[in-house]
C-alpha positions in Angstrom: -6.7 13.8 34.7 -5.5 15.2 31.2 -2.8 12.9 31.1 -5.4 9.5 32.1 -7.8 10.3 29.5 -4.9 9.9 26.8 -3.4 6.7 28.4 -7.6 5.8 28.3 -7.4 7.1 24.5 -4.3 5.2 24.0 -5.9 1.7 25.2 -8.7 1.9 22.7 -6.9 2.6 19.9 -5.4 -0.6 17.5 -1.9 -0.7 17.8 -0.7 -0.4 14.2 2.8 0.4 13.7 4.2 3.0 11.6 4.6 1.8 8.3 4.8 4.5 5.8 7.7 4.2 3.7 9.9 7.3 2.2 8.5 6.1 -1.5 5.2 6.6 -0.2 6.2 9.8 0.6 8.1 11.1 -2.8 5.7 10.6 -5.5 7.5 10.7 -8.9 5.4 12.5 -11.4 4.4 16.0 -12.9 3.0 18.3 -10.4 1.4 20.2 -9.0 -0.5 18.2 -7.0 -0.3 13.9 -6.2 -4.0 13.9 -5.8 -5.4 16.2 -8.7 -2.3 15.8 -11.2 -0.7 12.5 -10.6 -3.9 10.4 -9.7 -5.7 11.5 -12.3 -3.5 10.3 -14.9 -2.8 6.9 -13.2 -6.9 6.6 -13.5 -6.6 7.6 -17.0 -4.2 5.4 -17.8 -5.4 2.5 -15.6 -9.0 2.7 -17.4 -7.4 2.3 -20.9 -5.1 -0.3 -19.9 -7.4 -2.4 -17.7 -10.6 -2.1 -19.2 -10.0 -1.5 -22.8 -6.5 -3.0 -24.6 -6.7 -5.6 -22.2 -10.1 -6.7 -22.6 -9.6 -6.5 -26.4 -12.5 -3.8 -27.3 -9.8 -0.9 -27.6 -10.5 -1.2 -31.5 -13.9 -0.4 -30.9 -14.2 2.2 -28.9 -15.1 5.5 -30.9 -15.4 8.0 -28.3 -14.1 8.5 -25.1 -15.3 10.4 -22.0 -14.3 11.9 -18.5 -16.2 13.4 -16.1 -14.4 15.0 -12.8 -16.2 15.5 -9.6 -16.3 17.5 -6.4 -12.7 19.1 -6.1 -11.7 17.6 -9.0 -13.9 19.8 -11.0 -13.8 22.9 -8.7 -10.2 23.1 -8.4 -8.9 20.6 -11.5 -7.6 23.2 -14.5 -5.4 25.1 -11.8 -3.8 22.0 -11.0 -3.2 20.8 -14.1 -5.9 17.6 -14.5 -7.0 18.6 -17.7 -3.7 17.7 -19.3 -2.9 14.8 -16.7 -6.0 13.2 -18.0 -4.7 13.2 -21.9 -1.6 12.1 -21.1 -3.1 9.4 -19.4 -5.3 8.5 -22.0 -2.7 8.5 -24.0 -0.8 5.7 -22.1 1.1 8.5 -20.6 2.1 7.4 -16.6 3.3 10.0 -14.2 6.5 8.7 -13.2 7.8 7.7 -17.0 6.2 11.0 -19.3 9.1 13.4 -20.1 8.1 16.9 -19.1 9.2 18.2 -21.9 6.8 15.9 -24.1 3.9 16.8 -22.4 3.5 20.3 -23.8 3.7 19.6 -27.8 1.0 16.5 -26.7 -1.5 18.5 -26.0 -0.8 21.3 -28.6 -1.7 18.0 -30.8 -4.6 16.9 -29.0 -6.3 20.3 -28.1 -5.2 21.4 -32.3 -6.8 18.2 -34.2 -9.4 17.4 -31.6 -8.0 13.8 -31.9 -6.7 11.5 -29.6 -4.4 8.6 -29.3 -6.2 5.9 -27.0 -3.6 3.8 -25.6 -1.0 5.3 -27.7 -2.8 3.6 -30.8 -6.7 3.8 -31.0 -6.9 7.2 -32.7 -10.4 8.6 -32.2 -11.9 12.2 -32.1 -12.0 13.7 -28.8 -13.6 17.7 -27.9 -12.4 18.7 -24.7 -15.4 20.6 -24.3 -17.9 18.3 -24.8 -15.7 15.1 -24.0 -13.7 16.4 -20.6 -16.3 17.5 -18.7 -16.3 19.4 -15.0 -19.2 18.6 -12.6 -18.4 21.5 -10.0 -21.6 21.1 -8.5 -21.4 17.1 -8.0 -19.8 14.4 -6.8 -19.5 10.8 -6.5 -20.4 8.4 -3.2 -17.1 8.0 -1.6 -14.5 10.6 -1.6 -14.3 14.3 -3.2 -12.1 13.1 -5.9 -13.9 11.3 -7.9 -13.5 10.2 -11.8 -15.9 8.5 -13.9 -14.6 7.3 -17.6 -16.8 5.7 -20.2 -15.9 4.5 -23.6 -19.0 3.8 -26.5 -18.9 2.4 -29.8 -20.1 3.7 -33.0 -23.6 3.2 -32.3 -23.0 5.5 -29.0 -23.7 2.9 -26.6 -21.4 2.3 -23.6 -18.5 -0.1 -23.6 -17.5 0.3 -20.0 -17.9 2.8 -17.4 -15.4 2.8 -14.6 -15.5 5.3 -11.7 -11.9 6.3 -9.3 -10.9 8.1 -6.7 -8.0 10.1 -6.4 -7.3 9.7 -2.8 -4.0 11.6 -2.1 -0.9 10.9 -2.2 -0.9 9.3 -6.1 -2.8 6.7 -4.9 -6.2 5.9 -7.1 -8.9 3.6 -5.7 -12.2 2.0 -8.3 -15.2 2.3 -6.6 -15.0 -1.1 -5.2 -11.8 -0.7 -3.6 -13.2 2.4 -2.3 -15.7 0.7 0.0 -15.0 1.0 3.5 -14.9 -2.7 4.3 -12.3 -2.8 1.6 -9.9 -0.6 2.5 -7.9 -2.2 5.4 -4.6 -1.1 7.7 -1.0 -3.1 6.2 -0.6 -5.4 8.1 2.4 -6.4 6.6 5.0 -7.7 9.2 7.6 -5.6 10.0 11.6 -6.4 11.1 11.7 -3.0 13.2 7.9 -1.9 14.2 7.2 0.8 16.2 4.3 3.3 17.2 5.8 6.1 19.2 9.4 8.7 18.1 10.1 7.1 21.9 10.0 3.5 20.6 12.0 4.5 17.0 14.3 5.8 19.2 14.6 2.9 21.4 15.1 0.8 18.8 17.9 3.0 17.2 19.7 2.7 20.3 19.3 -1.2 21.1 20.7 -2.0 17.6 23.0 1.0 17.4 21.6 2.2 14.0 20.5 5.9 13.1 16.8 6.1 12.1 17.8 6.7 8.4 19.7 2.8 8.8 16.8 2.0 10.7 14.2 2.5 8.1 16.3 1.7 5.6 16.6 -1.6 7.0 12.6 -1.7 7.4 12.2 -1.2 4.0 12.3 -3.6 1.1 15.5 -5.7 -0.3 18.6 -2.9 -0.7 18.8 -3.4 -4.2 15.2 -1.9 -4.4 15.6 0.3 -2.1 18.4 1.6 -4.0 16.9 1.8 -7.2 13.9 3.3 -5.6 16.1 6.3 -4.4 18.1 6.3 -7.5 15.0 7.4 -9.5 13.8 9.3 -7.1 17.1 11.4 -7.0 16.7 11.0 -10.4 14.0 12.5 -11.6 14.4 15.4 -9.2 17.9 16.3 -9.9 16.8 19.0 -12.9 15.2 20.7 -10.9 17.6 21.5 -8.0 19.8 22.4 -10.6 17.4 24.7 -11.9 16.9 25.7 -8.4 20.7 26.4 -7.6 20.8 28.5 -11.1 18.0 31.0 -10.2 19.9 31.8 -6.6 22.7 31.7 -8.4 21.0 34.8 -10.8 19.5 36.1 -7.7 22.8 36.4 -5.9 24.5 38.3 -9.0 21.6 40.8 -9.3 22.0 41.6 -5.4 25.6 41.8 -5.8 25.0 44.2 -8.7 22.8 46.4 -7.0 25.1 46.8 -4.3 
């Protein structure tokens, strides 16, 4: 009966193959989190970029807000969006800031209450008054939702854009966001499957391991291998860091002993 109702189950559903790639999977970036850390300054950044310098009315913006919604707000200064969304503003991006840059940044910003839009519009900016956390709101289509506005010197609005940080690094604007815009990738693909039986199959018809396998899914192997080369990259510090801290550990047990 059980084992019906899933073949039933089964029938209904589309048959979209798995097409998740490993660089969807390792987000480079700061941390903690891809949706409250990384997507937030991708937004930030994207806003300024898009709808400012590119538009030509970066010179006259004079002030600069964000406002965070839903868990965002609730859970945003533990997970480090308050300072993703400066460095974003900044023309800061996730996978190129150094670390090591970020804290001395906002020593600047939160210490002269100015900021550098786009890395060159200097303009005042409060955090108080000009970052602001609506725990007990949200916006229309997801939890994590953004809404940055720029005005003049008169105060009225340039632009107003609204995102969504929707996990993973990924942001979407609010027309992206709508549900007839968001579609499955349908991308075609040299080695699709939709079960671990059918990866498996396919590993042992063409006599790869699934690592070959998926590599080979995956984009050109010169990409792929600068892909994993940054990737490796930018993670590298910290398994060394890693490796030195056991290493410590391991001398203070041995001393203890």
């Amino acid at each position: 009966m059980l084992a019906a109702y899933n073949s039933a189950a089964r029938t209904r559903q589309a048959r979209t193959a798995m097409s998740i790639s490993v660089f969807d999977v390792f987000k480079i970036g700061i941390g903690p989190s891809s949706s409250h850390t990384i997507g937030p300054m991708r937004a930030a950044a994207r806003f300024v970029e898009r709808w400012l310098a590119e538009t030509g009315d970066l010179d006259r913006v004079a002030r600069v807000t964000v406002e965070l919604y839903g868990s965002l707000a609730m859970t945003g200064r533990g997970h480090g969006t308050d300072k993703a969304v400066i460095c974003g503003l900044e023309d800061h991006w996730p996978d190129r800031i150094d670390p090591d840059a970020i804290p001395p940044l906002l020593e600047r910003v939160r210490g002269s209450q100015r900021i550098h839009l786009g890395g060159k519009r200097e303009i005042a900016f409060d955090e108080k008054s000009d970052l602001i956390f609506n725990k007990r709101q949200k916006l229309p289509y997801h939890v994590n939702g953004m809404r940055y506005s720029a005005f003049d010197a008169t105060g009225a609005v340039i632009v107003t854009r609204d995102y969504y940080s929707v996990g993973g690094g990924f942001v979407v604007n609010a027309d992206e966001a709508a549900a007839d815009r968001i579609v499955a990738d349908t991308t075609p693909l040299p080695f699709a499957f939709h079960s671990g039986d059918e990866l498996m199959a396919l590993c042992e018809k063409h006599g790869m391991t699934i690592a070959q396998l998926c590599w080979r899914t995956k984009r050109s192997g010169a990409a792929n291998r600068k892909c994993v080369r940054d990737c490796w990259s930018s993670g590298k510090p910290c398994r060394i860091a890693s490796r030195a801290a056991c290493a410590r550990r391991a001398s203070c047990r041995a001393a203890c002993t």
